[in-house]
C-alpha positions in Angstrom: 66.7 -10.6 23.8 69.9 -10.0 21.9 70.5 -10.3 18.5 73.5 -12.1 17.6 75.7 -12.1 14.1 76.1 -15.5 12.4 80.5 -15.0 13.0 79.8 -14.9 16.8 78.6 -18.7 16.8 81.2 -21.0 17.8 81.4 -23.8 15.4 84.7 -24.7 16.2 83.6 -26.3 19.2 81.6 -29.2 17.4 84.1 -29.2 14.7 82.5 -26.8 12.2 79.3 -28.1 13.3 76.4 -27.0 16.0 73.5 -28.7 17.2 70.0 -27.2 16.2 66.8 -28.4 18.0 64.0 -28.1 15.4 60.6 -27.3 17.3 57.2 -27.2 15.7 55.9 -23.4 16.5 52.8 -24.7 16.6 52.4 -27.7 19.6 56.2 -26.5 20.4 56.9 -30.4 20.2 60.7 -31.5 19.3 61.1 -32.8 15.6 64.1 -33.4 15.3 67.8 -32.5 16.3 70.1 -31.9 13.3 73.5 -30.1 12.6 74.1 -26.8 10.7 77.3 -25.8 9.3 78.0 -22.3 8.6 76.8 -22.4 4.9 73.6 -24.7 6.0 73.2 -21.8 8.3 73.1 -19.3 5.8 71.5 -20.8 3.4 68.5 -21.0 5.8 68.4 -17.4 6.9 68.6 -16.9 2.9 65.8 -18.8 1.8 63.8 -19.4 5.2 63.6 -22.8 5.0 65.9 -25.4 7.0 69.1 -26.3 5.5 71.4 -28.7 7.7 74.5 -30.3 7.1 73.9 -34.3 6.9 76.5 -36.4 8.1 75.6 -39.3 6.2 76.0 -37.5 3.2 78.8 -35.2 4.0 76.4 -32.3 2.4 74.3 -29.6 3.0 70.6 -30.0 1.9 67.4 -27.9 2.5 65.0 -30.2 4.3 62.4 -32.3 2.4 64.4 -31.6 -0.8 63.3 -35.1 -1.6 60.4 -36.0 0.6 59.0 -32.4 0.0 58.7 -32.4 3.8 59.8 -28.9 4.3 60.4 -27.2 7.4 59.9 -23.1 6.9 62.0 -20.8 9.5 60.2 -18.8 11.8 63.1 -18.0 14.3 66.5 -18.7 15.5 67.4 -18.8 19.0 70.6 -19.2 20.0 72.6 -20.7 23.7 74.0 -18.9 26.3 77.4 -20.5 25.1 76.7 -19.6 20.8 76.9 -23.0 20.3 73.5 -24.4 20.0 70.5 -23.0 18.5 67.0 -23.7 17.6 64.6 -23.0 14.7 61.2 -22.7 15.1 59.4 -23.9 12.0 56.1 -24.5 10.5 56.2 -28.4 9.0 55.2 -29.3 6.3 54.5 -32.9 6.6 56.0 -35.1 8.7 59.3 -34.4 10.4 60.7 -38.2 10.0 62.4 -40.1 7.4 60.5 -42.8 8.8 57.1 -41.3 8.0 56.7 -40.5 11.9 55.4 -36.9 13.0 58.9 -36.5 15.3 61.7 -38.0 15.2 61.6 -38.6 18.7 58.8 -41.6 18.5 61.0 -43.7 20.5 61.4 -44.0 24.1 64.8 -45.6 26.6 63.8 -49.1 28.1 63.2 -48.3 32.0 62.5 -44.4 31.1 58.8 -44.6 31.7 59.1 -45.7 35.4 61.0 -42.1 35.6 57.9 -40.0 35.0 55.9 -41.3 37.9 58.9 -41.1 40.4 59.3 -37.8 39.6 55.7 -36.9 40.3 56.3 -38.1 43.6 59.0 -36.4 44.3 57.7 -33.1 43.6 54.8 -34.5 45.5 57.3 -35.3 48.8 58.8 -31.6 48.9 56.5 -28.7 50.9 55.6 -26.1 48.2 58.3 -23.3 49.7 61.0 -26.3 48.1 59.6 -26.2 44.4 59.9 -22.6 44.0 63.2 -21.7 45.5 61.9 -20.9 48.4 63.7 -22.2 52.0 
């Protein structure tokens, strides 16, 4: 694995910002999806705890600075392109503003049906198909 410096990200691309996946290092579940700018960014390798830029606030904050639902920074990974990463952090708490473990405690009307077709899909194809293999 390479190790990349914080000037060969491209946050140009999102306008100054870049999309970080937050996963729990733990269960590896999604918490949440937020944004870092480049001083959010820093400020999180500084301190080892997530800082993201919030949009709604037009500001950089450390997470849980008023919940006290910290997230502490166990790694960065970064995209084939450098312009999307993800920290893997130990939670303090819940993940949600809404008091939810995740963020993602929501699911797409007609979405469930898509699990079970996709079981028997895989289910359809001889096992040479699933790997690759013709």
């Amino acid at each position: 694995m390479r190790t990349l410096e914080i000037e060969s990200l491209d946050f140009e691309k999102g306008g100054g910002l870049i999309p970080v996946v937050v996963q729990d290092y733990r269960s590896l579940r999604v918490l949440t999806l937020a944004y870092v700018n480049r001083e959010a960014l820093k400020r999180t390798v500084e301190t080892g705890y997530a800082h993201y830029f919030r949009r709604s606030k037009g500001k950089v904050m450390m997470k849980g600075e008023t919940s006290g639902n910290v997230q502490r920074v166990l790694d960065i990974l970064i995209d084939c392109d450098q312009d999307a990463l993800i920290f893997i952090v130990e939670q303090k708490g819940v993940a949600c503003h809404l008091g939810e473990e995740t963020c993602f405690h929501n699911r797409l009307k007609g979405a469930e049906s898509l699990k079970e077709r996709g079981r028997t899909e895989i289910l359809k194809k001889p096992p040479e198909e699933e790997h690759g293999h013709s």
